[in-house]
C-alpha positions in Angstrom: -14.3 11.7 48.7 -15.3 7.9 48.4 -15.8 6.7 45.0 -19.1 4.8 44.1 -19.1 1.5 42.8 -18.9 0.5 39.5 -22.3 -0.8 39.5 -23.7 2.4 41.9 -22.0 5.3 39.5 -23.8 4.9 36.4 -26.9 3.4 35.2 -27.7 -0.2 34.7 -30.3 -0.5 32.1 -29.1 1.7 30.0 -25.7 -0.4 30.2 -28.0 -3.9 29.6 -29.4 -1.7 26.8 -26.8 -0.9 24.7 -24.9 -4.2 25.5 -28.4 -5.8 23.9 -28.4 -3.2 20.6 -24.3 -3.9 19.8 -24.8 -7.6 20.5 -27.7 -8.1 18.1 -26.6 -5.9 15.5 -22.9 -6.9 15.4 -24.5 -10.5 14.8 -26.8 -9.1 11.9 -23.3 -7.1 10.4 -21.4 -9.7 10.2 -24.0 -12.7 8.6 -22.4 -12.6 5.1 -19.1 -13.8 6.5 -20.1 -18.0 7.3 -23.3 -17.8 4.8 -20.8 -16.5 1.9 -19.9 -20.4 1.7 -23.5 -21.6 1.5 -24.3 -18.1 -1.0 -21.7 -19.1 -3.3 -23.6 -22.7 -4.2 -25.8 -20.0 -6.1 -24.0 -17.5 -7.0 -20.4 -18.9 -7.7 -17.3 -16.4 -6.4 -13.7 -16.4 -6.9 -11.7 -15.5 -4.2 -11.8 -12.0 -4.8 -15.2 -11.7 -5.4 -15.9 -14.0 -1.6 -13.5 -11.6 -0.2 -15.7 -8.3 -1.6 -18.7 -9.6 -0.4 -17.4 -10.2 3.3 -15.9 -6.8 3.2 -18.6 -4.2 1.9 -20.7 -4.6 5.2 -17.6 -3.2 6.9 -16.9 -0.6 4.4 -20.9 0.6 5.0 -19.9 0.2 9.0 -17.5 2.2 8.5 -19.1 5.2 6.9 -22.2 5.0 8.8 -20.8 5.4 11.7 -19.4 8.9 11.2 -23.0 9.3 10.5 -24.4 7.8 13.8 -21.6 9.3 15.4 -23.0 12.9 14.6 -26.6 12.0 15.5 -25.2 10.8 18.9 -24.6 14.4 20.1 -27.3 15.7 17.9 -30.5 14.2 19.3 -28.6 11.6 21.8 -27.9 8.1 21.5 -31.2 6.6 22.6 -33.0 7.9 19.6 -29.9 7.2 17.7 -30.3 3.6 18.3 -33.9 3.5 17.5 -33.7 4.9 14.0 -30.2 2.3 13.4 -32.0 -0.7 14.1 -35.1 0.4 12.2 -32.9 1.2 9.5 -31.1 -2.3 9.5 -34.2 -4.4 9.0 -34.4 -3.3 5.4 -31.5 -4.9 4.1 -32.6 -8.1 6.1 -36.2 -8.2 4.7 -34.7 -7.4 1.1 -32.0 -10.5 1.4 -34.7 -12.4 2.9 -37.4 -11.8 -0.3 -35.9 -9.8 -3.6 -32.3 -10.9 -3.9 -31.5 -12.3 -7.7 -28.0 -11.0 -7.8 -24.6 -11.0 -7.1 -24.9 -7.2 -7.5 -27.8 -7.0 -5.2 -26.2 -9.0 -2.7 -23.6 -6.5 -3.0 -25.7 -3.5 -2.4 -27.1 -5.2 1.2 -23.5 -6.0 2.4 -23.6 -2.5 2.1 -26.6 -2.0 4.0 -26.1 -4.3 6.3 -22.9 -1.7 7.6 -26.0 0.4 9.5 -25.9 -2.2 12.6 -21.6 -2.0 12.7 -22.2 2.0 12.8 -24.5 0.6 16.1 -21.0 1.1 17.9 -21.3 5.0 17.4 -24.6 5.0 19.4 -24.2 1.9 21.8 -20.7 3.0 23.3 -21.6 6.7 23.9 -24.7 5.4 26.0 -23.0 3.8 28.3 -20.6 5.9 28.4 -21.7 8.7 29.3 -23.2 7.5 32.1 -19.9 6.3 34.4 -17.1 8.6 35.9 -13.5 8.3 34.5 -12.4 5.3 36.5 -14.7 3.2 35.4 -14.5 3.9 31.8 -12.7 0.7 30.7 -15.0 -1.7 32.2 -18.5 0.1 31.2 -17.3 0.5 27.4 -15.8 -3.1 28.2 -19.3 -4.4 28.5 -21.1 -2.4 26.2 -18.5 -3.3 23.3 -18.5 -7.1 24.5 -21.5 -6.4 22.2 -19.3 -8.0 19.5 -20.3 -11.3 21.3 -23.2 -11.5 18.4 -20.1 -12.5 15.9 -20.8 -16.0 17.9 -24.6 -16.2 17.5 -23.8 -15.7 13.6 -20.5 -18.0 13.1 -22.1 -20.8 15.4 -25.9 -20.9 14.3 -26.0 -19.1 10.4 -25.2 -22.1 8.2 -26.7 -24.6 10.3 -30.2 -22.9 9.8 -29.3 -22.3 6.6 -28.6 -26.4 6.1 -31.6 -27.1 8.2 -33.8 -24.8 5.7 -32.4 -25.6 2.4 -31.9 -21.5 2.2 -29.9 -19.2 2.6 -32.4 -16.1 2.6 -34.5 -17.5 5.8 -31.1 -16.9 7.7 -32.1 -12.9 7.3 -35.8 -13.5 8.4 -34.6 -14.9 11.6 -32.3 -12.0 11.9 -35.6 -9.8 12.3 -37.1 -11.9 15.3 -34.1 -10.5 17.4 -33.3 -6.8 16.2 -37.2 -6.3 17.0 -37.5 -7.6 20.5 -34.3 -5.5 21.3 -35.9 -2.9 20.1 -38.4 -3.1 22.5 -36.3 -4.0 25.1 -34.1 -0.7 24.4 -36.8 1.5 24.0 -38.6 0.9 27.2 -35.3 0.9 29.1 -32.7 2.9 27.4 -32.1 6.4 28.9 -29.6 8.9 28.1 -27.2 10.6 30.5 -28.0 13.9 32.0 -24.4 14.4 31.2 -25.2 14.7 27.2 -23.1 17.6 25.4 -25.2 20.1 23.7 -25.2 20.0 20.1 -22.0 20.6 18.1 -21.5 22.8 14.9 -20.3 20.6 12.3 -17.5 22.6 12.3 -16.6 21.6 15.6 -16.6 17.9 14.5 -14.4 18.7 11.8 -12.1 20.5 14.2 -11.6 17.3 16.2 -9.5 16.1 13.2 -7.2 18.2 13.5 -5.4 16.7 16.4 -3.2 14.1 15.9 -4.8 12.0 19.0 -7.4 11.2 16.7 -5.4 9.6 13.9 -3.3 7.7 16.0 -6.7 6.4 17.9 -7.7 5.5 14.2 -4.5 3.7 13.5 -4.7 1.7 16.3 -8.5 1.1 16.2 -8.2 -0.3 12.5 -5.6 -2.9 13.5 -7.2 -4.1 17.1 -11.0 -3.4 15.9 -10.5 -3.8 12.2 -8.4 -7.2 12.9 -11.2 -8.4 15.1 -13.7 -7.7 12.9 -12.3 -8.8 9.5 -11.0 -11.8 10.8 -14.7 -13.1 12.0 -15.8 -12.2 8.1 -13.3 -13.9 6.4 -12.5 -16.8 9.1 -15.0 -19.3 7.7 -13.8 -18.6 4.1 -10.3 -19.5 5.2 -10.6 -22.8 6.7 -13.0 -23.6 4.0 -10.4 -23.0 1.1 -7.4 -23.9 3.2 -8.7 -26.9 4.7 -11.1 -28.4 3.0 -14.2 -27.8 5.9 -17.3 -27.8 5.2 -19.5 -24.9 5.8 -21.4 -25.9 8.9 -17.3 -27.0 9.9 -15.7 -24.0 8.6 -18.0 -21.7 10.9 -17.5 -23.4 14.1 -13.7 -23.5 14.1 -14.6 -19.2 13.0 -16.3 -19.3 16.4 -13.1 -21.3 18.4 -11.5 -18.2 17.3 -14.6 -15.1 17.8 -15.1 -16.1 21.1 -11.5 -15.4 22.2 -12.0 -11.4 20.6 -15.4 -11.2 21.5 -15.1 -12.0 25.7 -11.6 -10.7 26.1 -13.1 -7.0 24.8 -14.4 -6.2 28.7 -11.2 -8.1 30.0 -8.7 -5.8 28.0 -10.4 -2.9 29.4 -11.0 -4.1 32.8 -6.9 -4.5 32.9 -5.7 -1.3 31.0 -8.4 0.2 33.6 -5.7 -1.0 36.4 -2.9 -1.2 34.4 -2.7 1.5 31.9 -4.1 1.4 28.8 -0.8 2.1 26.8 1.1 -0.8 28.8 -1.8 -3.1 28.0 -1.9 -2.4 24.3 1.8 -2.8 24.0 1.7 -6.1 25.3 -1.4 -6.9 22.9 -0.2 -5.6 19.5 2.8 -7.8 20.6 1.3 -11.1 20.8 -1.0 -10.6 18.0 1.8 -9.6 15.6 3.3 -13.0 16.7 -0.1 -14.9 16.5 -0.7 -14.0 13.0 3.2 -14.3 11.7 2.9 -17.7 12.9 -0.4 -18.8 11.4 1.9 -17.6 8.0 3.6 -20.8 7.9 -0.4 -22.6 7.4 0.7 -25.2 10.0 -1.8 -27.9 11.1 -5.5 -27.1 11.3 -5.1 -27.7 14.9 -2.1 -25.6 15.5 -3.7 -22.5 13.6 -6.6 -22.3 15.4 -4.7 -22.5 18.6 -2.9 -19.4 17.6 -6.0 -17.4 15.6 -7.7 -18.1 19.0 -4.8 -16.4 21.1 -4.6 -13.6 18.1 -8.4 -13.0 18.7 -7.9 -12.7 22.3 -5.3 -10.2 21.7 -7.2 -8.1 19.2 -10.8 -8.6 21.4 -8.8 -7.1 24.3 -7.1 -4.7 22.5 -10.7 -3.0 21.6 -11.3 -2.4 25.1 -7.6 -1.0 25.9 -8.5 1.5 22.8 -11.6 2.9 24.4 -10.0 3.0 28.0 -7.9 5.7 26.5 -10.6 7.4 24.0 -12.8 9.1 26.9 -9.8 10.6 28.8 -8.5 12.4 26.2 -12.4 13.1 24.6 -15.0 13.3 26.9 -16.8 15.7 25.4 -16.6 14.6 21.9 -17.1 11.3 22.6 -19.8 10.1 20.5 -18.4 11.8 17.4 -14.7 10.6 18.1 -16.2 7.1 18.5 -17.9 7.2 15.1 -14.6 8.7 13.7 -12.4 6.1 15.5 -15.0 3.1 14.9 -14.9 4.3 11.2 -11.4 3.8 10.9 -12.2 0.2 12.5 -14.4 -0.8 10.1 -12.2 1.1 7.3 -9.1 -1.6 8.6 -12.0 -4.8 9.2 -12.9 -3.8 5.4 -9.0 -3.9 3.8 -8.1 -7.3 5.8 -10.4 -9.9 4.0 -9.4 -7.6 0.9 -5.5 -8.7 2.0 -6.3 -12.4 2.4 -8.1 -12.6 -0.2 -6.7 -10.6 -3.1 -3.4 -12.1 -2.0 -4.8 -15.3 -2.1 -6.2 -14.9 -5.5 -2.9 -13.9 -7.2 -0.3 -16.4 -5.5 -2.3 -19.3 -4.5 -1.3 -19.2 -0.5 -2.5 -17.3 2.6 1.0 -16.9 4.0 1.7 -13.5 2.3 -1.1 -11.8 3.5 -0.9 -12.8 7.1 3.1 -12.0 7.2 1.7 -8.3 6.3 -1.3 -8.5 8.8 1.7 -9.5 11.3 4.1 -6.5 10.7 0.9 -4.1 10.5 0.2 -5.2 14.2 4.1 -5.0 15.1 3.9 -1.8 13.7 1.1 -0.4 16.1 3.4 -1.6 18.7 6.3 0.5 17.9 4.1 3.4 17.3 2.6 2.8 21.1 6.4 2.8 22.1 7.3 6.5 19.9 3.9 8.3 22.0 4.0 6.9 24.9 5.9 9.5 26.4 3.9 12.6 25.4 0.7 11.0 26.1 1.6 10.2 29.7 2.7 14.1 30.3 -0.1 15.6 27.8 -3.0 13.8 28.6 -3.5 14.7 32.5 -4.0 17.9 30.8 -6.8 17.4 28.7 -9.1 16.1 31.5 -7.9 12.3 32.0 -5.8 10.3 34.3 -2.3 9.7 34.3 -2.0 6.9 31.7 1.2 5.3 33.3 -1.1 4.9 36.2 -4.0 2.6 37.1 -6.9 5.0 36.2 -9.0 4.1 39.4 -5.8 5.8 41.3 -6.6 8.7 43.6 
């Protein structure tokens, strides 16, 4: 039998819909990364304490998202998404009006981790809604989502500047997450192909197959790299090079829009290549991105290769979730909180790396020779599996991964 089209086998505005809800809520997770610069002129950081405060929005992405991930196949991911993005206003009116703290800036980083778990909702909508063939480019699109890293790194500290304040930054935030909300609500609609409710049990079964810790491995290197990098970016070429914040922030967003537009172009080509060919190739050239930003060469040079790095990591997201639905399909919403989580878990250790490193020798190039091998690393591991997966995986309802996935 013919296949559809991409565009004729699923359904469009609930694709617009969740590519709206990740966009605007990974732009609202990720606003303490370029404001931390502006922050500190009132509440003055070491490089430890910068680091922390770039990092807990991930860590509370990171556990939210197993949370999300459960009310995904629970009560679906449309209703999901309405109660995240309700939910994330409150750390963005609180930032915005009662922050007098260090500590309390800590405790809505933390907050702020309720639109990264977005992912666990967003991903699964879309989803669920295209055939097996198509899976790369629809989660593609739906995770290109991560575009709102831009919106942040490019217009944050300028309306900060503009405004003399830091705090109206998080009442703009709320103009946005509440006209998507809208938008998703009237528009949004969940597949008639949702999984009946699972026994929590059943969830917990899930982790007993080593799949879905070597999905998390991989996730926390191309994910957590993408992600930690766009937090800890600005502080980087602040302290390493002397930018300003306004600067600092827009050579960050050089290097986010590499990871953030490659993520539908990774899985568009593992989609037609295979997705363990196509993360081979990435882990590859990110390893070697990021061992050569170790040597801190010119300001020019380094963003040159972060920008390539991004790429790599950006496309390496989608190759990830090419792979995820074949072997998952009907767990997918709580195996994408439990892989996401393990994303945010690795975007929450890398600004830790850079800048606990940096704290106690005084240069970036140890932390970024680790980041290297850790990438390496994945690549090796892709090279150990490879061979089971391409015999086991046929099995478990996917396409042969050594083949294109849109193969007859």
């Amino acid at each position: 039998m013919e296949n559809k089209g991409f565009w004729q086998s699923g359904h469009k505005p609930s694709l617009f819909s969740a590519f709206l809800y990740f966009d605007v809520s990974f732009m609202i997770w990720v606003l303490m990364g370029p404001l931390v610069i502006v922050i500190m002129n009132d509440y003055p950081m070491d490089a430890a304490q910068k680091a922390n405060l770039v990092a807990l929005p991930i860590l509370g992405g990171s556990v939210l998202r197993l949370v999300l991930g459960f009310l995904t196949d629970y009560i679906g991911p449309k209703r999901t998404g309405q109660i995240g993005m309700i939910i994330t206003m409150v750390p963005l009116i609180w930032a915005w009006q009662f922050v007098n703290s260090l500590t309390e800036l800590y405790y809505v980083g933390l907050l702020l981790g309720m639109a990264g778990a977005s992912f666990a909702a967003a991903l699964p909508l879309a989803s669920r809604w295209y055939p097996p063939q198509y899976q790369g480019l629809a989660m593609g699109i739906a995770g290109a989502g991560n575009s709102g890293t831009v919106l942040t790194t490019l217009f944050a500290n300028r309306i900060a500047q503009h405004f003399g304040s830091w705090e109206i930054v998080f009442a703009f935030a709320l103009i946005p997450i509440a006209i998507v909300f809208i938008v998703f609500s009237i528009f949004a609609k969940d597949s008639p192909n949702q999984p009946a409710p699972k026994k929590l049990g059943d969830y917990a079964a899930i982790l007993k197959y080593r799949d879905t810790w070597l999905f998390c491995i991989l996730y926390s290197v191309t994910f957590g790299g993408f992600v930690g990098m766009s937090n800890y970016l600005t502080i980087f070429f602040n302290t390493q090079y002397g930018l300003s914040a306004v600067k600092a922030a827009d050579f960050t967003t050089i290097c986010v829009i590499a990871g953030s537009f490659f993520r539908p172009v990774g899985g568009w080509l593992a989609d037609k290549i295979g997705g363990i060919r196509m993360l081979m190739l990435l882990y590859a050239g990110a390893g070697i991105m990021l061992a050569s930003v170790s040597s801190i060469p010119p300001l020019s040079v380094v963003t040159v290769l972060l920008f390539i790095g991004m790429m790599c990591l950006g496309a390496g997201n989608g190759s990830v979730f090419q792979l995820v639905p074949q072997r998952f399909q009907n767990e997918i919403g709580i195996v994408t909180g439990i892989v996401g989580a393990a994303g945010g878990l690795g975007g929450y250790f890398l600004p830790k790396i850079l800048g606990n490193l940096y704290q106690s020798t005084g240069s970036y190039t140890p932390g970024f020779l680790i980041l290297s091998g850790i990438a390496l690393g994945c690549m090796v591991l892709m090279f150990i599996v490879q061979g089971q997966w391409k015999k086991t995986f046929v099995g478990h309802g996917g396409k042969a991964l050594e083949q294109p996935s849109a193969a007859s």
